[in-house]
C-alpha positions as CSV (number, residue, x, y, z in Angstrom):
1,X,-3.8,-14.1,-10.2
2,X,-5.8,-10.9,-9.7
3,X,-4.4,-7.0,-9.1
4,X,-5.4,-4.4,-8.2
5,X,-3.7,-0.6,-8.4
6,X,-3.6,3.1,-7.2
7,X,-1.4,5.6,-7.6
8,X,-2.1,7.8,-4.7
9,X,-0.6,11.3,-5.0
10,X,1.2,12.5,-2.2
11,X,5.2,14.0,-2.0
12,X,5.3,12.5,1.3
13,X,5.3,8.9,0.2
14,X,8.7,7.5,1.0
15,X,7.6,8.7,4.7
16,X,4.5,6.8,4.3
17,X,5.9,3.7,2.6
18,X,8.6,3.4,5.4
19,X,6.3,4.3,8.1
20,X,3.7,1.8,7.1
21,X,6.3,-1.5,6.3
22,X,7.8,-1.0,9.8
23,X,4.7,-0.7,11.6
24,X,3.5,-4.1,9.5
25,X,7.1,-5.7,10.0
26,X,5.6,-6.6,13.5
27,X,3.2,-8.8,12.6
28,X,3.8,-9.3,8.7
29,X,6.5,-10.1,6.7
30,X,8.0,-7.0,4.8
31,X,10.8,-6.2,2.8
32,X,11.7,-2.7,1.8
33,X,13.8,-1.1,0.2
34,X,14.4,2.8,0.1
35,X,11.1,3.8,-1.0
36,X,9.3,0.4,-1.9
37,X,7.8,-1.6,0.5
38,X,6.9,-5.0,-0.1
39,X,4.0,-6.2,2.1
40,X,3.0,-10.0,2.6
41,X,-0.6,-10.8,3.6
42,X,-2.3,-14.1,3.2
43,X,-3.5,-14.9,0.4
44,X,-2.0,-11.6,-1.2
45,X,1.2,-9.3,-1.4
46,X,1.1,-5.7,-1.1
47,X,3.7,-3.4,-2.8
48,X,4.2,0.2,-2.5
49,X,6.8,2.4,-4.5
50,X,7.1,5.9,-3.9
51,X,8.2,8.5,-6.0
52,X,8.4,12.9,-5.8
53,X,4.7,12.8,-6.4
54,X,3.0,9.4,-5.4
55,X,2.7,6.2,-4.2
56,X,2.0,3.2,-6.6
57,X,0.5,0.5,-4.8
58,X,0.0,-2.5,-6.1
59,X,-1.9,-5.8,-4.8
60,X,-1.6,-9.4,-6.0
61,X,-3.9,-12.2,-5.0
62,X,-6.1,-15.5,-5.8
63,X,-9.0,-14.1,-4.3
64,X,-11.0,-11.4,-5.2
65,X,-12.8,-10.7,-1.9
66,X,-8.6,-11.2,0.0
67,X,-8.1,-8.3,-2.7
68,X,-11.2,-5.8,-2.0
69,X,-10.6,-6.3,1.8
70,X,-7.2,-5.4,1.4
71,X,-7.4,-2.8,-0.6
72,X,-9.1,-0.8,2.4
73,X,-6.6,-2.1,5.0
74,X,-3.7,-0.5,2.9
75,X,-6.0,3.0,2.0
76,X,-6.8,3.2,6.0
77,X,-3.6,2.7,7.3
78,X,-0.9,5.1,4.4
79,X,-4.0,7.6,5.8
80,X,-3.4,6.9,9.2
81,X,0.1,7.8,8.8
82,X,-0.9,10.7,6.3
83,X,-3.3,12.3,8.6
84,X,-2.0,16.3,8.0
85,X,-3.1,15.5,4.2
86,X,-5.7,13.1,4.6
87,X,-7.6,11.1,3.3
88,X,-5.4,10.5,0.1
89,X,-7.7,10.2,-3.3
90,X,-7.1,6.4,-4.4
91,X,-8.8,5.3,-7.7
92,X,-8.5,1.6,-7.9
93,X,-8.0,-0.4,-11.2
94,X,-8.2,-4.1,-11.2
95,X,-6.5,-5.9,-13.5
C-alpha cells in the first residue's frame, strides 16, 4: 500500500475539512467526524484531520498514478473552499 502526506497550514481547517466531506458525501462515501474527514475514492481513501494550525491529509492507495492524481483533486478542491487564503502551501511526502 502507498501514502502520501501534507500537512497544510491553515487555522481554518475544521471549516475546510467539513466543507469539503459534505460536498464529496454526494457522490463519495465519507465519514467524518468533528474535524476529520474520511474520504473514499477508488482505488484510494483520503483522510483529513484538522487541528488550530493545519490540516493533515493523508492518502492511501495501490496505485501510484490513483495517488498522484489524487493528490491534486484534494489540493484543488480544500483551495476551492479556502479561496480568501489561497492557494494553501502543500509539500507532499510519499511513504
Amino acid at each position: 500500500m502507498k501514502q502520501v502526506e501534507a500537512r497544510v497550514l491553515t487555522t481554518q481547517g475544521g471549516k475546510y475539512v467539513r466543507q469539503l466531506c459534505k460536498h464529496w458525501s454526494h457522490k463519495l462515501p465519507v465519514e467524518l467526524e468533528g474535524d476529520t474527514g474520511v474520504v473514499t475514492f477508488v482505488g484510494a481513501v483520503a483522510t483529513m484531520k484538522a487541528d488550530d494550525e493545519a490540516i493533515a491529509v493523508t492518502i492511501r492507495g495501490g496505485n501510484h498514478d490513483d495517488l498522484d492524481r489524487l493528490k491534486d483533486v484534494v489540493a484543488k478542491h480544500i483551495d476551492r473552499f479556502a479561496f480568501r487564503e489561497a492557494p494553501l502551501a502543500y509539500a507532499w511526502t510519499w511513504h
